[in-house]
C-alpha positions as CSV (number, residue, x, y, z in Angstrom):
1,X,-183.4,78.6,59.3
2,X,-184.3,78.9,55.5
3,X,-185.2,76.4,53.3
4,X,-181.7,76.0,51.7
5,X,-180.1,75.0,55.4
6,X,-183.0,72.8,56.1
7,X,-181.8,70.8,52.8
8,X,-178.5,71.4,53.3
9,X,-178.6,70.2,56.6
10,X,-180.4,67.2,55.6
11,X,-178.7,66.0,52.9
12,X,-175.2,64.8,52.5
13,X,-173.1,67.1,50.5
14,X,-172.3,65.0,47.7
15,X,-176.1,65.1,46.7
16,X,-176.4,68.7,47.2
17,X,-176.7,71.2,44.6
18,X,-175.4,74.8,45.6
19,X,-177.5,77.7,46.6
20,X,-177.3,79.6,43.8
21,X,-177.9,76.6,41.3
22,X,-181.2,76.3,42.8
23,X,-182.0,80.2,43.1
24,X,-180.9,80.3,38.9
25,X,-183.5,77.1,38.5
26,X,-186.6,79.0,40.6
27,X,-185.8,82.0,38.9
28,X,-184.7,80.8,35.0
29,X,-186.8,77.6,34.8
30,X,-189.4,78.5,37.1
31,X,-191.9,77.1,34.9
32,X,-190.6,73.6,35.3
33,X,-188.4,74.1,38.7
34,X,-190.6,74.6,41.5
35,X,-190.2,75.2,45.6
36,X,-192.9,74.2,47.5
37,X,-192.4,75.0,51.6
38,X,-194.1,75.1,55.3
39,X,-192.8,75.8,58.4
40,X,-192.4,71.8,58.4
41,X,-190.7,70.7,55.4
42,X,-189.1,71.6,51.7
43,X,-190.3,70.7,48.6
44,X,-188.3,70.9,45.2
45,X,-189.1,69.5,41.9
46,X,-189.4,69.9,38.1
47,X,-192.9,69.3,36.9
48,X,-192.3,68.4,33.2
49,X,-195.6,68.0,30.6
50,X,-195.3,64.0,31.0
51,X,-193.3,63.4,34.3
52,X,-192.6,64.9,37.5
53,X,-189.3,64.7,39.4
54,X,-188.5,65.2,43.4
55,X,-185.2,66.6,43.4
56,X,-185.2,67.2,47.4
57,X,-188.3,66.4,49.7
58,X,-187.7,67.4,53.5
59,X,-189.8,67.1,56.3
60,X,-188.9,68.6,59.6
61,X,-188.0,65.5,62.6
62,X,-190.2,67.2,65.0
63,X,-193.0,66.9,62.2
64,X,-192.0,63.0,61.2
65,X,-195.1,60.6,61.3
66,X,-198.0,63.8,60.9
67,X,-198.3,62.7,57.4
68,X,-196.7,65.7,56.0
69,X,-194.8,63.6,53.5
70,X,-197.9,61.4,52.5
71,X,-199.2,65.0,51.7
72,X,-197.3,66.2,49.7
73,X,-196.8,62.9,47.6
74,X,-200.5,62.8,47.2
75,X,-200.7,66.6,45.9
76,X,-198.4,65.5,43.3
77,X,-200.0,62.5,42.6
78,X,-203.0,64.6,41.9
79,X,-201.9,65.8,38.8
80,X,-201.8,62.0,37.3
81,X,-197.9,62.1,35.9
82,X,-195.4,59.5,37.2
83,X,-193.1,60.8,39.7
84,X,-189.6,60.2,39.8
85,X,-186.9,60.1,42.6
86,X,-183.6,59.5,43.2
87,X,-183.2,57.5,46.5
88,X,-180.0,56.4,48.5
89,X,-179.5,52.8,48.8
90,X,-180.2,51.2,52.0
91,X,-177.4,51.5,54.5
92,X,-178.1,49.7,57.4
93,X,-175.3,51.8,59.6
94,X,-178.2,54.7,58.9
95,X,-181.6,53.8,59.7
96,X,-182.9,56.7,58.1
97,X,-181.9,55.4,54.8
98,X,-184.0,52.3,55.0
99,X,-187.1,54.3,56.6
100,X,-187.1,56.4,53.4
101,X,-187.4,53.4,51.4
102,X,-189.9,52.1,53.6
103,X,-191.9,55.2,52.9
104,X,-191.9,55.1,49.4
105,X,-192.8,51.8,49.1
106,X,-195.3,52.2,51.3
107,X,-196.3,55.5,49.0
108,X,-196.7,53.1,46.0
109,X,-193.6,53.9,44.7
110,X,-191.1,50.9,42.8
111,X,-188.1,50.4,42.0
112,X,-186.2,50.8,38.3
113,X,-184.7,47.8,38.6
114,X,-183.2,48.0,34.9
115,X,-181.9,51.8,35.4
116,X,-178.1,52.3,36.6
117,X,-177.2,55.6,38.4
118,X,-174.0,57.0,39.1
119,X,-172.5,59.9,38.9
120,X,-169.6,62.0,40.3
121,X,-169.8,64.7,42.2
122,X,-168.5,67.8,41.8
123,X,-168.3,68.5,45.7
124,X,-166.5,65.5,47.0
125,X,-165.1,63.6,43.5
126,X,-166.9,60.6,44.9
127,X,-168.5,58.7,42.8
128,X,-172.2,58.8,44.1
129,X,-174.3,56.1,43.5
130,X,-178.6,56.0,43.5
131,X,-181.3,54.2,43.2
132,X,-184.2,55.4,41.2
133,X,-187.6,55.1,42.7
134,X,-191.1,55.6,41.0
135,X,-194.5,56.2,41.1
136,X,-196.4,55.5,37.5
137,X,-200.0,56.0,37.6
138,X,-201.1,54.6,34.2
139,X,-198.0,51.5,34.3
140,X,-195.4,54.1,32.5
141,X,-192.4,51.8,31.8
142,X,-189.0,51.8,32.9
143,X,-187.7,53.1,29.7
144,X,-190.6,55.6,29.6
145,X,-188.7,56.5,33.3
146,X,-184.9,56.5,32.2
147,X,-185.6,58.5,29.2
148,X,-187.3,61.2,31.8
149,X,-184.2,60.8,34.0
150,X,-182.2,61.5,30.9
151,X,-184.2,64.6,30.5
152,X,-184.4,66.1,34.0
153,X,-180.3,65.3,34.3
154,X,-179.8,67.8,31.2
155,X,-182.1,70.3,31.9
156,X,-181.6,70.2,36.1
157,X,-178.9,69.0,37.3
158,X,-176.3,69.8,34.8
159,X,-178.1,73.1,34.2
160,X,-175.1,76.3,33.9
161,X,-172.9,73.6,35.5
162,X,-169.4,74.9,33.9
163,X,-170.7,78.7,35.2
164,X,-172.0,77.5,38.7
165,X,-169.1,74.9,39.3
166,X,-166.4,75.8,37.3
167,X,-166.7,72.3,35.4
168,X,-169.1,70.6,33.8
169,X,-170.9,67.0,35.5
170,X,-170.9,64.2,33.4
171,X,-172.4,63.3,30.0
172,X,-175.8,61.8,30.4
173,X,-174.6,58.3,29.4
174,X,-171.8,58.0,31.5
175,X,-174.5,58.4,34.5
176,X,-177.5,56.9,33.4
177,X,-177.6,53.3,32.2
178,X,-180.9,51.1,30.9
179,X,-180.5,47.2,31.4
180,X,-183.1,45.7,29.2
């Protein structure tokens, strides 16, 4: 199985991005888009100069609790940006959801309680909603975090979105919202 059926797999399809919208990423923004990958899990992420974003993290269920996530979180860490992640709201009709939070928090990551995120998606037209979890090493502030998110949703996930898609995603501010 290759790393795009791992993630696919994983993921539901509603927070997927295609195939060939990640290839384009590797391959046109490869220095800020990056794959990272073991037999055991997939990595993706944009490393910008002042933030870092997880756009998919997956680690294999017959590797769960080897501390191959923890890993990988602390080689990111290592490079002393905050780190960014969108995260699905606890569902408790899927555990998974909550263990996921569970690990972040228990990776040091919080919560941005004053950012709103929800956006539709071009899969399903369902309006997908997230919750935005970080990890700030020097007490970066929630605005310091939705103006990243503001950044990575322009240059990632809307990247060639009219050529990939056949229609473009959302504006930026019909997405992202910043409660002071």
């Amino acid at each position: 199985m290759n790393w795009y059926e791992k993630l696919n797999e994983y993921f539901p399809v509603e927070e997927m991005k295609s195939k060939k919208h990640m290839e384009l990423l590797l391959k046109e923004k490869g220095d800020v888009y990056h794959k990272d990958e073991s037999k055991y899990h997939v990595l993706m992420y944009a490393e910008f100069e002042d933030f870092i974003f997880i756009d998919y993290i997956f680690v294999s269920g017959a590797a769960r609790g080897q501390g191959i996530g923890h890993k990988i979180l602390e080689k990111l860490k290592e490079k002393g940006k905050p780190i960014i992640l969108e995260v699905e709201p606890v569902d408790y009709e899927d555990s998974d959801t909550e263990k996921r939070q569970r690990f972040y928090k228990r990776e040091g990551f919080i919560h941005a309680e004053s950012i709103g995120y929800r956006r539709r998606s071009l899969a399903t037209n369902e309006i997908n909603e997230m919750e935005i979890l970080f990890w700030a090493p020097e007490n970066e502030s929630e605005e310091m975090v939705y103006e990243s998110m503001k950044k990575m949703y322009e240059k990632i996930h809307t990247y060639k979105d009219v050529e990939l898609y056949g229609k473009s995603y959302q504006d930026v501010d019909d997405v992202l919202t910043f409660e002071e």
